[in-house]
C-alpha positions as CSV (number, residue, x, y, z in Angstrom):
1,X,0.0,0.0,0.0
2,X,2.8,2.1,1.0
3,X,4.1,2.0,-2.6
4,X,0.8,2.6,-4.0
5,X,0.5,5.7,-2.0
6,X,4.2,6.9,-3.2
7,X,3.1,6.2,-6.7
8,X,0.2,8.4,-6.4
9,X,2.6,11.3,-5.2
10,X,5.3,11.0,-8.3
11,X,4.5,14.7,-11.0
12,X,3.0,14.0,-14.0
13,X,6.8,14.4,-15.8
14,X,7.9,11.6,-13.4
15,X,5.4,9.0,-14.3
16,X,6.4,10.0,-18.3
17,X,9.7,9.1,-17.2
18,X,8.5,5.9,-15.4
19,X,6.9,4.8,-18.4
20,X,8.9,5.7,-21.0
21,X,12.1,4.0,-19.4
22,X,9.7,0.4,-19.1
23,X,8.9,1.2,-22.7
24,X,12.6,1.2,-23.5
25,X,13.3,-1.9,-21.2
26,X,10.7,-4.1,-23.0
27,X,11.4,-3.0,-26.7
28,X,15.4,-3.9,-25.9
29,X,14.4,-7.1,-24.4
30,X,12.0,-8.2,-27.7
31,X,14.2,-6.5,-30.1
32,X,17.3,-9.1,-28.1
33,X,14.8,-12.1,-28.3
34,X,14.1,-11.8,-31.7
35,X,17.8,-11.0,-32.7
36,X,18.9,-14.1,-30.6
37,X,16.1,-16.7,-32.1
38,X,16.6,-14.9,-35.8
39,X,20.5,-15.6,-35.6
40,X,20.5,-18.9,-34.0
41,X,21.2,-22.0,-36.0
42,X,20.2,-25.0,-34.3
43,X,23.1,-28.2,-34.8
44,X,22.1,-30.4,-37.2
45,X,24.6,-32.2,-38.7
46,X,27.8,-34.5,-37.4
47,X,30.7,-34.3,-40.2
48,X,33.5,-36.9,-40.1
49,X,36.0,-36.1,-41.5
50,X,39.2,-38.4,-42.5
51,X,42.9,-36.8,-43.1
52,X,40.9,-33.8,-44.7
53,X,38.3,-35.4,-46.6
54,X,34.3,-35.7,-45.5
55,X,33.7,-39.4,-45.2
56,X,30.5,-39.1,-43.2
57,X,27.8,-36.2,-42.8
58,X,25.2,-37.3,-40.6
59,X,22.1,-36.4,-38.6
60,X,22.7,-35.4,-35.0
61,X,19.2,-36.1,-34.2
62,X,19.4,-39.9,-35.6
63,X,20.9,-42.3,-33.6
64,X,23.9,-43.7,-35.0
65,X,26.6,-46.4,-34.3
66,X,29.8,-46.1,-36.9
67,X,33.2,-47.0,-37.2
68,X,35.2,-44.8,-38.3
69,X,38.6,-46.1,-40.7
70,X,41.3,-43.4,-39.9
71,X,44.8,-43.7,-41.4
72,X,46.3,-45.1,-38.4
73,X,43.5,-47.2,-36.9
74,X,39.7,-47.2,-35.8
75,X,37.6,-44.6,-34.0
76,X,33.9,-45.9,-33.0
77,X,31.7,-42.5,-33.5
78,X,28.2,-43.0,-31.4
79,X,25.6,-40.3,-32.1
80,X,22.7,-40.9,-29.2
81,X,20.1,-38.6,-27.8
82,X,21.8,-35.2,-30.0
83,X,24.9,-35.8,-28.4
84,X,28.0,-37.4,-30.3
85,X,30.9,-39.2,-29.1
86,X,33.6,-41.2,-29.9
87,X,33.4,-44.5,-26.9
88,X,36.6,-46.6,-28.2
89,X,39.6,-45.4,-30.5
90,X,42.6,-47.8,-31.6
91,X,45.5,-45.0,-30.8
92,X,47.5,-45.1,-27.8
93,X,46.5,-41.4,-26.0
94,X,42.7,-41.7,-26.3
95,X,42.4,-38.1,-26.3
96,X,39.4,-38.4,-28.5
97,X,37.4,-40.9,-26.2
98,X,38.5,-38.5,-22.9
99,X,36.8,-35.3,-24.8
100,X,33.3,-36.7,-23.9
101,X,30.1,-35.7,-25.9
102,X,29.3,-33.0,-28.5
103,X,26.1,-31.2,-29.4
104,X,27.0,-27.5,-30.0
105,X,27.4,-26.1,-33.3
106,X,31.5,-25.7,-33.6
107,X,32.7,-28.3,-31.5
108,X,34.4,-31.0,-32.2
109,X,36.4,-34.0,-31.1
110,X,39.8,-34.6,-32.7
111,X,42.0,-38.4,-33.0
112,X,45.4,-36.7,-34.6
113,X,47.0,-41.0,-34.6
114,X,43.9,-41.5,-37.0
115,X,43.1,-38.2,-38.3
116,X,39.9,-38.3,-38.0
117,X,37.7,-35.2,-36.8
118,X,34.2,-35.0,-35.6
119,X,32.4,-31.7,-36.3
120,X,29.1,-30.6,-35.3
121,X,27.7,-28.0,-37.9
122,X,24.7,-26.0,-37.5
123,X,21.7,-26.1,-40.0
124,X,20.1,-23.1,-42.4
């Protein structure tokens, strides 16, 4: 009540103010949500590539079980749930199999023994 009451006491240039700084607030915030879902590209596609060369281009949404022929062994790629990883590798570091899961456009997962790299790439 109290702030009603304080409200009620504000000059007619203040309550201009009021409302033209909540007009501003709420135009930036639409004008930022419709920027944001305009520009977004939602990951579609898991690209596999092999010493340079697309082997595989496949659907991140489509659960997939693949192995993967690098130059210097064997990946196994396993797309499940959006998320792509690579669960066994034939080289000796198994850097690839420690990065974990993908889903976000731009990352990817790397064997350099097999050259082989995972890509996740955003659709149109």
């Amino acid at each position: 009540m109290a702030e009603l009451e304080h409200l009620k006491k504000l000059t007619v240039k203040q309550r201009r103010e009021l409302i033209l700084i909540a007009a501003i607030l709420v135009t930036a915030g639409l004008l930022s949500a419709v920027f944001y879902a305009g520009n977004r590209k939602a990951p579609e596609q898991v690209v596999v590539t092999v010493d340079g060369k697309t082997v595989a281009a496949l659907d991140l949404y489509k659960d997939t079980d693949m192995i993967i022929d690098g130059l210097g062994g064997t990946d196994h790629l396993v797309i499940k749930d959006g998320y792509a990883s690579i669960t066994e590798a034939s080289c000796p570091d198994k850097v690839c199999v420690r990065t974990g899961r993908i889903h976000k456009s731009g990352e990817l997962i790397v064997c350099l023994p097999n050259r082989v790299v995972v890509t996740i790439e955003g659709g149109e």
